[in-house]
NULUMLO-705281 format. One record per residue: residue number from 1; residue in one letter; chain; z, x, y of N, C-alpha, C, O in turn. Coordinates in steps of 0.02 Angstrom, whole numbers. Example, Ala and Ser with C-alpha at 12.3 -4.5 7.8 and 13.67 -1.06 7.14 Angstrom:
 num residu chaine    nzz    nxx    nyy   cazz   caxx   cayy    czz    cxx    cyy    ozz    oxx    oyy
   1      a      A    390    660   -284    390    615   -225    390    660   -165    423    712   -166
   2      s      A    354    642   -112    357    684    -53    394    645      2    402    670     57
//
This chain:
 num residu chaine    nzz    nxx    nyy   cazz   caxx   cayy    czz    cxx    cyy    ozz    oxx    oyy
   1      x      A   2131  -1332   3527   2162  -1354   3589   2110  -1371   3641   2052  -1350   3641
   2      x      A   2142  -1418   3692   2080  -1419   3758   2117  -1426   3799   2176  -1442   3792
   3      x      A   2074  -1412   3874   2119  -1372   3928   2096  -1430   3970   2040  -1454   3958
   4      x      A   2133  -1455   4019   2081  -1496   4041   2110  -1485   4122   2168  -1467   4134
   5      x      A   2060  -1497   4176   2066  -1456   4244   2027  -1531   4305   1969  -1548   4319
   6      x      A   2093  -1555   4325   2084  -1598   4388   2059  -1572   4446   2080  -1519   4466
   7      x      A   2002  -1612   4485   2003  -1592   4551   1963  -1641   4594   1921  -1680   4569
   8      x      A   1982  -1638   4676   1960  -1679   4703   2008  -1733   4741   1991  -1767   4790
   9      x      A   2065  -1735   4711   2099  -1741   4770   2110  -1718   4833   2104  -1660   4852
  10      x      A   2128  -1772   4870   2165  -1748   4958   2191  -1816   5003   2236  -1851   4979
  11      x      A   2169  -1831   5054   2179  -1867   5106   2123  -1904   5116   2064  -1887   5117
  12      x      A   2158  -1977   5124   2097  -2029   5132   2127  -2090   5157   2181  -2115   5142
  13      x      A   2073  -2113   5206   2097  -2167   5266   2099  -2239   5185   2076  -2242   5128
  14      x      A   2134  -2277   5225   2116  -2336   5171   2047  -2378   5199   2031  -2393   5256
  15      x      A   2013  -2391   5134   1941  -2421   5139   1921  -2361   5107   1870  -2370   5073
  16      x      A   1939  -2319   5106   1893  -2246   5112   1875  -2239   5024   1888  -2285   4985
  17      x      A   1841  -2165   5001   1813  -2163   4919   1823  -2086   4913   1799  -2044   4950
  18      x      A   1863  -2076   4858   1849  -2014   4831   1837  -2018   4755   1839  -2070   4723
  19      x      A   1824  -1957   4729   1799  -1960   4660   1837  -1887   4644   1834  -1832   4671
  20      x      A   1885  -1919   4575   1902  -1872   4534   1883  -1838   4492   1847  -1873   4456
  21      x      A   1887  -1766   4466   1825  -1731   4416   1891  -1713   4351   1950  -1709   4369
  22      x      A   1879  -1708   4310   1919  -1692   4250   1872  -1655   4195   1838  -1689   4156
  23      x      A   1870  -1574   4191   1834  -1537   4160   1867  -1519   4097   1923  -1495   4105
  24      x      A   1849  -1525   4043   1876  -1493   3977   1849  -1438   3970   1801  -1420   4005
  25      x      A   1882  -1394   3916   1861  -1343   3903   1906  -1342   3836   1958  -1374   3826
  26      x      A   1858  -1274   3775   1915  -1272   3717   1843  -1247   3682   1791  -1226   3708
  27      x      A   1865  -1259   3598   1817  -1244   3581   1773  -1291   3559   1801  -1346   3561
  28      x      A   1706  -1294   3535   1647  -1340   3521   1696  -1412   3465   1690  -1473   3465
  29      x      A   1732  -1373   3433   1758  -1453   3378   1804  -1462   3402   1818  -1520   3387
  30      x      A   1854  -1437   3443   1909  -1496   3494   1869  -1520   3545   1895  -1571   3569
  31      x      A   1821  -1506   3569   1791  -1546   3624   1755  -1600   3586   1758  -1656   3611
  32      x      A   1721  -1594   3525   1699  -1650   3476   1740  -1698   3460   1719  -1754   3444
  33      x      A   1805  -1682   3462   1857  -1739   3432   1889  -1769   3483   1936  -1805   3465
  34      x      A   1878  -1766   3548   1901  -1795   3599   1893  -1876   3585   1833  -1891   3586
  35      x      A   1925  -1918   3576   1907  -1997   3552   1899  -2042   3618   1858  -2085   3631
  36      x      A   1968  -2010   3664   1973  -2058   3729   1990  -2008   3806   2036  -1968   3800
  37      x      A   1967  -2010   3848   1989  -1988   3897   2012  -2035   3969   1979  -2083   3989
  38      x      A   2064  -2015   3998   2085  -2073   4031   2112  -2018   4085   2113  -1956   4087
  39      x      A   2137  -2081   4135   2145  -2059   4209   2201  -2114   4207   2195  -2172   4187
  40      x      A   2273  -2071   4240   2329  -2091   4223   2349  -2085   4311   2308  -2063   4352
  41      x      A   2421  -2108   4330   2433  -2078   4414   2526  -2103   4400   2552  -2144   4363
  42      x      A   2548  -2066   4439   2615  -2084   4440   2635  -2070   4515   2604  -2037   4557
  43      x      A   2697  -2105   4524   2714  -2107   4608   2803  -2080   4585   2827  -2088   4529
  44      x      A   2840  -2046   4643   2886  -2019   4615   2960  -2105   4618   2978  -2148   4658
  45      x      A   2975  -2080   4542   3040  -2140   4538   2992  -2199   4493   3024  -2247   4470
  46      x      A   2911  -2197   4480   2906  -2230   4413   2856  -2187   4375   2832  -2131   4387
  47      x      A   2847  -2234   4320   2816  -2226   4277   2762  -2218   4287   2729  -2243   4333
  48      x      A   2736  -2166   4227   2650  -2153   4220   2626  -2218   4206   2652  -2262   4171
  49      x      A   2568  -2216   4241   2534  -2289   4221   2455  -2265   4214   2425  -2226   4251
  50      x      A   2429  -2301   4151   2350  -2306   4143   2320  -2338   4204   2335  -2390   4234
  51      x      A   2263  -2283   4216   2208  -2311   4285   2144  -2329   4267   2114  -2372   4299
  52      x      A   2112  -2289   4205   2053  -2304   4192   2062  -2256   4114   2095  -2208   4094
  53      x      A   2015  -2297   4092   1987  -2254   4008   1910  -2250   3984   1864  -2288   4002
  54      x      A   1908  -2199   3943   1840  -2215   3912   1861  -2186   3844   1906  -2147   3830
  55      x      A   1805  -2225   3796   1811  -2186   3736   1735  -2135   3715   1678  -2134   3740
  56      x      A   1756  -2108   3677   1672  -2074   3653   1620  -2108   3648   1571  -2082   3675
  57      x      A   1611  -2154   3626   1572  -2209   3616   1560  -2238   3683   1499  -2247   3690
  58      x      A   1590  -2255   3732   1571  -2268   3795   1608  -2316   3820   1589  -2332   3876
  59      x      A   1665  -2353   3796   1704  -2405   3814   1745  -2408   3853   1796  -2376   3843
  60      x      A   1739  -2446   3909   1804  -2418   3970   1854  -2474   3969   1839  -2531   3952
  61      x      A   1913  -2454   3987   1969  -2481   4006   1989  -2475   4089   1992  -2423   4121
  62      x      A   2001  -2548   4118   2031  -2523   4200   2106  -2549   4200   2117  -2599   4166
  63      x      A   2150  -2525   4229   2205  -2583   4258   2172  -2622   4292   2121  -2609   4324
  64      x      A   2215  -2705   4284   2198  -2745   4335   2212  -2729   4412   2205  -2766   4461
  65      x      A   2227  -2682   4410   2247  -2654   4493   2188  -2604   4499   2208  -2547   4510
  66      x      A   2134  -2609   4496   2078  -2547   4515   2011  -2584   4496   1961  -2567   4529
  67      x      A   2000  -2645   4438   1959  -2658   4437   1928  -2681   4485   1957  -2716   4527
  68      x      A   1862  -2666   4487   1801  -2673   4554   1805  -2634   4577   1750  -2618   4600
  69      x      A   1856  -2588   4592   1835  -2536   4666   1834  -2462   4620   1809  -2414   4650
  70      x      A   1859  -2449   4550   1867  -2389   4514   1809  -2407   4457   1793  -2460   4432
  71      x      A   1790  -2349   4451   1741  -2327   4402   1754  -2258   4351   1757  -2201   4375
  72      x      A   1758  -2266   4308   1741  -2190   4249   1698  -2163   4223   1700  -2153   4162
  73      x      A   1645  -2141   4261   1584  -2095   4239   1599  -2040   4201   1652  -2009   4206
  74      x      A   1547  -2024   4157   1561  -1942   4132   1477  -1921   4132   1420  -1942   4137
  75      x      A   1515  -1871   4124   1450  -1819   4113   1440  -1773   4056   1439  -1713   4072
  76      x      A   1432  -1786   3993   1448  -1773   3918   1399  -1692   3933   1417  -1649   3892
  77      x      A   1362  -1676   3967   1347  -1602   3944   1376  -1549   3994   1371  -1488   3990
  78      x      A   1406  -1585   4038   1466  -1534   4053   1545  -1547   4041   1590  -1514   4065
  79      x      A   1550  -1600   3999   1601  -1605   3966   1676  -1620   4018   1735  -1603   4012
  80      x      A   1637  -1662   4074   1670  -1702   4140   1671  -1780   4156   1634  -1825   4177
  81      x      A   1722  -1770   4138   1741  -1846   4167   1769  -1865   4244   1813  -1836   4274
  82      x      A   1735  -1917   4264   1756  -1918   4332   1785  -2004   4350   1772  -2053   4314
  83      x      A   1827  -2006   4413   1865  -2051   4417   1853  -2062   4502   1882  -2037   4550
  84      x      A   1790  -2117   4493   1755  -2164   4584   1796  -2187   4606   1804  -2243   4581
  85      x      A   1835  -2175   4647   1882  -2228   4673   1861  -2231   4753   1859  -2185   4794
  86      x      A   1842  -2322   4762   1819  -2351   4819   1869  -2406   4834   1908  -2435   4796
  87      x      A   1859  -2414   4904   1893  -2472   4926   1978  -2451   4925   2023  -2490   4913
  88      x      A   1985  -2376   4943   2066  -2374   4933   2105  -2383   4973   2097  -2375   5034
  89      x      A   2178  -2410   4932   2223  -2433   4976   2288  -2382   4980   2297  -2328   4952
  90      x      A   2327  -2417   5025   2404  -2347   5031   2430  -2343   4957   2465  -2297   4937
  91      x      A   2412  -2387   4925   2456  -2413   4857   2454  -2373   4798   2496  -2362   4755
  92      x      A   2379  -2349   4809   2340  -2322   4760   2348  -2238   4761   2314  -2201   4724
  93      x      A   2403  -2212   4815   2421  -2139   4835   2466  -2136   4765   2507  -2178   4745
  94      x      A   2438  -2053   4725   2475  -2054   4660   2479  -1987   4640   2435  -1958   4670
  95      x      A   2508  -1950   4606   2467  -1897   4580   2430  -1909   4502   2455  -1922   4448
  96      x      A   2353  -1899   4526   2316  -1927   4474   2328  -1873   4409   2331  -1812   4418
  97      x      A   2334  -1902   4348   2306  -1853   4289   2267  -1882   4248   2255  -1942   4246
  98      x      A   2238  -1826   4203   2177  -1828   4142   2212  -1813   4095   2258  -1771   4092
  99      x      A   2183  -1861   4039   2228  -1863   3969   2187  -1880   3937   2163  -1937   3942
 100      x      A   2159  -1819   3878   2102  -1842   3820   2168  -1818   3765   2213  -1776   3767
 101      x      A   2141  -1876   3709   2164  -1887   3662   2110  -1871   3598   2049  -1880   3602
 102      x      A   2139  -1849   3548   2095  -1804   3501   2088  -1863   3442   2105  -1920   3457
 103      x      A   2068  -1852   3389   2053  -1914   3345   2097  -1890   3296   2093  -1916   3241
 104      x      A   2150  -1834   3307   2210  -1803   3280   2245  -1844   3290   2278  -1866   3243
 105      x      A   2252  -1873   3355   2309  -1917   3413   2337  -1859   3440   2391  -1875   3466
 106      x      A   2328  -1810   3445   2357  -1739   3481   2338  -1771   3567   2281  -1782   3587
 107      x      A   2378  -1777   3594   2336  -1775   3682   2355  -1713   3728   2411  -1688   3731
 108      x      A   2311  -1696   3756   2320  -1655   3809   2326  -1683   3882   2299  -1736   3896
 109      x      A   2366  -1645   3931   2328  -1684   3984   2325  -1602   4054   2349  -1546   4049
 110      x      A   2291  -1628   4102   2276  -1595   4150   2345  -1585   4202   2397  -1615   4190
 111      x      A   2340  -1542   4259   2390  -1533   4298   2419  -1569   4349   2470  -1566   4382
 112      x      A   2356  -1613   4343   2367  -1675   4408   2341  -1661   4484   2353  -1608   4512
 113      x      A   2310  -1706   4509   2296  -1703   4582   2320  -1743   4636   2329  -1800   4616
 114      x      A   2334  -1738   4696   2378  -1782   4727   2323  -1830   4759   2268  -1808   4774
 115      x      A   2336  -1875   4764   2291  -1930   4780   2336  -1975   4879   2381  -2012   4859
 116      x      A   2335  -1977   4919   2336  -1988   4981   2286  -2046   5036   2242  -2041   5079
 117      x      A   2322  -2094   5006   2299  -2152   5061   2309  -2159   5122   2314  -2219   5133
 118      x      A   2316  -2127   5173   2352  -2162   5231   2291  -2166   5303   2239  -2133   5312
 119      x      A   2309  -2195   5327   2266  -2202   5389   2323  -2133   5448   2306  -2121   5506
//
């Protein structure tokens, strides 16, 4: 199993940048089989929607609604993935989640963080 732990949400003027952290934890071969980790957000009354991805290998995915101003860094020896978000708008207020997917196809995901655009 892997545990995975959002943070870094809050309140942010629009224009403004925060950066999301998404920490795994588990043991050494579920953290090995992690294939994809992604950053998901939902607003209440729709659907979860993909925000950004990466795979093990290093390949990212953006929505066309974030490319240029969102980024997916990680940090493979602390086993963190993080989610740059610049240039934000009211639109982009969500509660963010983390969702790694195992090479099982088992996915886990995190608890979510609230994300807050407003001036």
């Amino acid at each position: 199993q892997v545990q995975l732990v959002e943070s870094g949400g809050g309140l942010v003027q629009p224009g403004g940048s925060l950066r999301l952290s998404c920490a795994a934890s588990g043991t050494s071969g579920s953290i090995a089989s992690i294939y994809t980790t992604a950053w998901h957000r939902q607003t209440p009354g729709k659907q979860r929607e993909l925000v950004a991805a990466i795979t093990s290998g290093g390949s990212t995915n953006y929505a066309d609604s974030v490319k240029g101003r969102f980024t997916i860094p990680r940090d493979n020896a602390n086993n963190t993935v993080y989610l740059q978000m610049n240039s934000l708008k009211p639109d982009d207020s969500a509660v963010y989640y983390c969702k790694a997917q195992l090479r099982s196809f088992d996915d886990y995901w995190g608890q979510g963080t609230q994300v807050t655009v407003s001036s």
